[in-house]
C-alpha positions, 0 to 999 in steps of 0.5 A: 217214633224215635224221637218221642222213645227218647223223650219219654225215657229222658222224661222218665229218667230226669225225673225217678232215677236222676233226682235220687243221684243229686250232685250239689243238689242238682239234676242234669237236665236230660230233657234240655239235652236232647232238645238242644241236639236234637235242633243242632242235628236234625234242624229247626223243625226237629228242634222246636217240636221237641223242644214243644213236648218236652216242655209239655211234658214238665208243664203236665206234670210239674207246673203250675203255669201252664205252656211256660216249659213248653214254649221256653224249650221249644225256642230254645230247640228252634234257636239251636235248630239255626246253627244246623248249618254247622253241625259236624258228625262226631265232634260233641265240643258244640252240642256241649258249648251249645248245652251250656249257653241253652242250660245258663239262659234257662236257668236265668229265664226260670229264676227271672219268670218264677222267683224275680218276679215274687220278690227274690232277689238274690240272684247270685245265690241263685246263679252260684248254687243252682244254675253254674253247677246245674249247668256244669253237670249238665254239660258234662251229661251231654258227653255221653248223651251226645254219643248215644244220639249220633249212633241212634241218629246213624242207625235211624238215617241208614234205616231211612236210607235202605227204605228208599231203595225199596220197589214199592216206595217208588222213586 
């Protein structure tokens, strides 16, 4: 339930406030984050099924090739989903490294899928005014985001903690 909040709220968000506040014509891609955190912290599982509504939520609303968002996000939440293993509390210099790689591959994948393939070649543009700042001001987003999720996240398990000590869940 908490998890499809977030991705409502990110989905709102990216989409009606954040496009209003462009920095060099790019919106951080909120819905990028939370697939990729959501992966590295809860595992490969979380990570593909948010990375599946997220993408589907962009495939309703804003594409013209249906399931494309929805299976790229979710490979994306399932790979980050591999490095769970590592996953350390508090330290949010891998979620950012980790936002990176997952916003630089997307956008290679979206410019190779939607403009490659017609015909545009200018890949350099592509990367230079849209992908580098994309993923820097998403990365730079993910500071932020980062701290909300682990105290939602914290507040979430220690909830679940507390559920199990209740006499009619049995043990």
């Amino acid at each position: 339930v908490v998890t499809c909040i977030e991705i409502l709220l990110l989905f709102f968000l990216q989409t009606t406030i954040f496009p209003k506040l462009t920095f060099l014509s790019v919106v951080p891609n909120l819905l990028l984050i939370l697939t990729v955190v959501n992966g590295f912290v809860n595992g490969k599982k979380s990570g593909l099924f948010t990375g599946f509504f997220c993408g589907l939520l962009i495939d309703i609303f804003y594409s013209n090739l249906f399931g494309f968002y929805a299976l790229v996000y979710m490979y994306i939440g399932y790979l980050n989903g591999l490095l769970y293993n590592i996953y350390y509390d508090d330290d949010v210099k891998v979620p950012m490294v980790l936002v990176a790689v997952s916003d630089l591959v997307y956008g290679c994948l979206i410019y190779g899928t939607q403009f490659l393939l017609r015909g545009r070649i200018h890949f350099f543009y592509y990367l230079q005014h849209i992908i580098i700042p994309e993923v820097v001001l998403t990365t730079l987003i993910t500071l932020l985001l980062y701290r909300i999720y682990y105290v939602l996240n914290q507040k979430v398990s220690d909830s679940r903690e507390g559920d199990k000590d209740l006499p009619w869940l049995g043990k």
